[in-house]
VMD Tcl script that builds the backbone (N, CA, C; Angstrom):
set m [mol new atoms 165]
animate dup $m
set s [atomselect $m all]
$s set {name element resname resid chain x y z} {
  {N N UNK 1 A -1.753 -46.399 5.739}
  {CA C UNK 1 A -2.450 -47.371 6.583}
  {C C UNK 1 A -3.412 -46.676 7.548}
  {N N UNK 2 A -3.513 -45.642 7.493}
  {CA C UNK 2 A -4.310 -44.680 8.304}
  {C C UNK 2 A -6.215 -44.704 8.347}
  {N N UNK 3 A -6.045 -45.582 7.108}
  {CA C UNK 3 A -7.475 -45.590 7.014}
  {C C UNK 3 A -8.225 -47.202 7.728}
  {N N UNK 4 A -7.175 -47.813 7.722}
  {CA C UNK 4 A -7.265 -49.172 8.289}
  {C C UNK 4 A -6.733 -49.452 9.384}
  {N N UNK 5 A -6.686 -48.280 10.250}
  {CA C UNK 5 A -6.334 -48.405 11.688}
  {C C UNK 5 A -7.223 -48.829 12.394}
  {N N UNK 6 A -8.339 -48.490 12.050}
  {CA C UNK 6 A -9.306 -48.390 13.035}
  {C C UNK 6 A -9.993 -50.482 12.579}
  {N N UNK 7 A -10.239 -50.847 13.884}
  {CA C UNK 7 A -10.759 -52.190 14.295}
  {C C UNK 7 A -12.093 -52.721 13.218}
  {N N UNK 8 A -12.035 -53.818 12.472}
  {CA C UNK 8 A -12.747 -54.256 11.732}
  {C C UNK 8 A -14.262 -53.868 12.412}
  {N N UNK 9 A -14.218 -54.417 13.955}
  {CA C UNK 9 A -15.559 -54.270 14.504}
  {C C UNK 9 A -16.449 -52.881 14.635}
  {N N UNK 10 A -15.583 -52.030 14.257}
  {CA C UNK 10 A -16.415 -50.516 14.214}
  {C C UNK 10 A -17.377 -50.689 12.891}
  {N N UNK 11 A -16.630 -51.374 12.175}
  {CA C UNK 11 A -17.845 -51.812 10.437}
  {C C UNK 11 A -19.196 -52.644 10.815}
  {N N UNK 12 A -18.609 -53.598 11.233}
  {CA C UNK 12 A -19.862 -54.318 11.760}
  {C C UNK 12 A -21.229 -53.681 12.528}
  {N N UNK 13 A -20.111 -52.870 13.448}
  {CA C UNK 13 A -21.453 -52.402 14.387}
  {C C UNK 13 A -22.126 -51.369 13.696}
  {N N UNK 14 A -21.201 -50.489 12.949}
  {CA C UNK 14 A -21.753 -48.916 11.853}
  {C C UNK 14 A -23.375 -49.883 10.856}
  {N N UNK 15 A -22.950 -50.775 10.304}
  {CA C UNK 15 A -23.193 -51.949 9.479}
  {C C UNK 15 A -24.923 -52.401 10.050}
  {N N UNK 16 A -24.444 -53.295 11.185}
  {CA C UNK 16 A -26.122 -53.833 11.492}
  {C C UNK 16 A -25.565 -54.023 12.944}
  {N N UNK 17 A -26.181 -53.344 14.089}
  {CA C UNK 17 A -25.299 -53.754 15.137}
  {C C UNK 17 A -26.143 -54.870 15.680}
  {N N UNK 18 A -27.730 -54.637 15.669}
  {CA C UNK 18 A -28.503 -55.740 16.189}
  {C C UNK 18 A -28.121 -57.402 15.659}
  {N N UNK 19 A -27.974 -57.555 14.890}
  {CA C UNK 19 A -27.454 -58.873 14.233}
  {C C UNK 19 A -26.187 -59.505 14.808}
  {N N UNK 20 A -25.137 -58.558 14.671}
  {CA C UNK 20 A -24.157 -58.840 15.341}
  {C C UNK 20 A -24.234 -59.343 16.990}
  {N N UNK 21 A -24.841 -58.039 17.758}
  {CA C UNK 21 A -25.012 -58.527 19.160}
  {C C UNK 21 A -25.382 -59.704 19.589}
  {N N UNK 22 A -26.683 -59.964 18.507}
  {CA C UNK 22 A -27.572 -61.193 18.936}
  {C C UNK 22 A -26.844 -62.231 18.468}
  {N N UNK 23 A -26.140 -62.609 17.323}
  {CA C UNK 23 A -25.366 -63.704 17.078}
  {C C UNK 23 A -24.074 -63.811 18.107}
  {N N UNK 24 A -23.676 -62.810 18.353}
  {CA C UNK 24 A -22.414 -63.020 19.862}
  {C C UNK 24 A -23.184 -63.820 20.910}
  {N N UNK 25 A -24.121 -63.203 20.992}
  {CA C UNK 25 A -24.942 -64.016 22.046}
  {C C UNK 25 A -25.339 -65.209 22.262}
  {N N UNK 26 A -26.117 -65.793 20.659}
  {CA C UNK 26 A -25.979 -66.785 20.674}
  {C C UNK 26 A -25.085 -67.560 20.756}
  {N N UNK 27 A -24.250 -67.170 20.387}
  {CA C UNK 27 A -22.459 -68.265 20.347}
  {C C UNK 27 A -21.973 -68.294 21.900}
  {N N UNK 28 A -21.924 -67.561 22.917}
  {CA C UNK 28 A -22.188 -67.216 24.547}
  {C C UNK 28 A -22.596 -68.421 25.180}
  {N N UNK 29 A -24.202 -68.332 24.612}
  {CA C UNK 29 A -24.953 -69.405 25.305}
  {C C UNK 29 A -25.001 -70.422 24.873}
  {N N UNK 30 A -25.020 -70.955 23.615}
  {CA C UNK 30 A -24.762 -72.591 23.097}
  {C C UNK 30 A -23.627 -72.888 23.678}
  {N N UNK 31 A -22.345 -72.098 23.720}
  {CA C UNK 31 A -20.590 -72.442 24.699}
  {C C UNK 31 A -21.554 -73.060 26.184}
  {N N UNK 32 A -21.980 -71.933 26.963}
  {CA C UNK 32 A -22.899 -72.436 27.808}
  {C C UNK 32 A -23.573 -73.889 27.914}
  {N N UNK 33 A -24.297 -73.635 27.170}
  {CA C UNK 33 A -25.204 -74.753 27.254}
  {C C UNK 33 A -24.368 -76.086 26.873}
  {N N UNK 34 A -23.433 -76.361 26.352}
  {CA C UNK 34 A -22.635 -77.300 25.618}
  {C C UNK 34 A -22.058 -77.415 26.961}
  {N N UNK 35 A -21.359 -76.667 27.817}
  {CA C UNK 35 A -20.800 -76.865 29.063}
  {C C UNK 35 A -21.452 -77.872 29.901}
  {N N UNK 36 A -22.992 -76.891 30.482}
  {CA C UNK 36 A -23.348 -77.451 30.762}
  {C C UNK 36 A -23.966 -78.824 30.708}
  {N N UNK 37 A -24.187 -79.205 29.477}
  {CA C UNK 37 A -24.659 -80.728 28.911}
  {C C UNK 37 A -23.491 -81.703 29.384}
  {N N UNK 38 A -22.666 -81.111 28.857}
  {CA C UNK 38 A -20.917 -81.523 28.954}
  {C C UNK 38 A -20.251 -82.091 30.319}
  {N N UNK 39 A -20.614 -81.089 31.583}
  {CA C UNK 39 A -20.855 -82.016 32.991}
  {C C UNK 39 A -21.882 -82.482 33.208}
  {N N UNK 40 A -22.834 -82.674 32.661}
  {CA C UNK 40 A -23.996 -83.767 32.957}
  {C C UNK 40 A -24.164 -84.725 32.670}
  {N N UNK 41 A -23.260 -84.689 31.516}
  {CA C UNK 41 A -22.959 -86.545 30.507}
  {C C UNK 41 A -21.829 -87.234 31.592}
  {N N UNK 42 A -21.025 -86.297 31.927}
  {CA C UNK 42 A -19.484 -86.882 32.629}
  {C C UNK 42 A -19.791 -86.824 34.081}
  {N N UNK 43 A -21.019 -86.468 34.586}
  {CA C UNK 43 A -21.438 -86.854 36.259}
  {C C UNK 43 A -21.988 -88.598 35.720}
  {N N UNK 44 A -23.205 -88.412 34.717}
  {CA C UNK 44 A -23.736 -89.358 34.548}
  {C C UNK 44 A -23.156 -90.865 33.815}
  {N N UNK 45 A -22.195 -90.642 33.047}
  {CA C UNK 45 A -21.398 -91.221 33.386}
  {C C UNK 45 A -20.924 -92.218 34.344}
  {N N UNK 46 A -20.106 -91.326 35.281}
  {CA C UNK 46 A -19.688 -91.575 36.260}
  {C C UNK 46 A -20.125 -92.326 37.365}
  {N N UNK 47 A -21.465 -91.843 37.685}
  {CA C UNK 47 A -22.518 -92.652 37.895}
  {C C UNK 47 A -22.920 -93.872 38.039}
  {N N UNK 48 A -23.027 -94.202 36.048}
  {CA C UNK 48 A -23.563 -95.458 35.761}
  {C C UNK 48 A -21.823 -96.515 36.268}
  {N N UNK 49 A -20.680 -96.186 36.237}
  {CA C UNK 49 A -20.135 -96.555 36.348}
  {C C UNK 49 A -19.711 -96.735 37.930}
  {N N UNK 50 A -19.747 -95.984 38.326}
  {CA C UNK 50 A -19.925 -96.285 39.888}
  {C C UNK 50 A -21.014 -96.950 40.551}
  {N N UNK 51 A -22.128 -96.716 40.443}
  {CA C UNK 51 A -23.274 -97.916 40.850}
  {C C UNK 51 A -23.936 -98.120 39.351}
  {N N UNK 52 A -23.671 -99.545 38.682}
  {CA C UNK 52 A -24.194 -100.009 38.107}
  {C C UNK 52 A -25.475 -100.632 38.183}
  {N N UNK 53 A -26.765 -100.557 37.070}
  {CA C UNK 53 A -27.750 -100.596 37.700}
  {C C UNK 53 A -28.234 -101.774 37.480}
  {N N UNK 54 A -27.156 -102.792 36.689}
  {CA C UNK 54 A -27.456 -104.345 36.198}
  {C C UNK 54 A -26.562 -105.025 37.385}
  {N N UNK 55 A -26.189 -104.832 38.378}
  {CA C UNK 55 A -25.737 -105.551 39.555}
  {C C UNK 55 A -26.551 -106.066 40.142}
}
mol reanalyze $m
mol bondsrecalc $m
mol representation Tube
mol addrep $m
């Protein structure tokens, strides 16, 4: 098992490391951005439900 000690991610990076980085990244910031969308629907929301604007 000596040869498969070592962490899948040393292949990847030996492999193409730019690709890798930049797709981590992207997956980072869409989590991000999904967050953020994510409290902006549930303020707004909240909102429409607290002052309704057909009263």
């Amino acid at each position: 098992m000596g040869v498969y000690s070592t962490p899948p991610l040393d292949f990847f990076k030996n492999e193409e490391p730019k690709g890798r980085v930049f797709l981590e990244a992207m997956m980072q910031s869409a989590q991000i951005w999904l967050y953020i969308w994510g409290i902006f629907a549930t303020l707004f929301l909240i909102a429409i439900f607290l002052f309704p604007p057909w009263s």
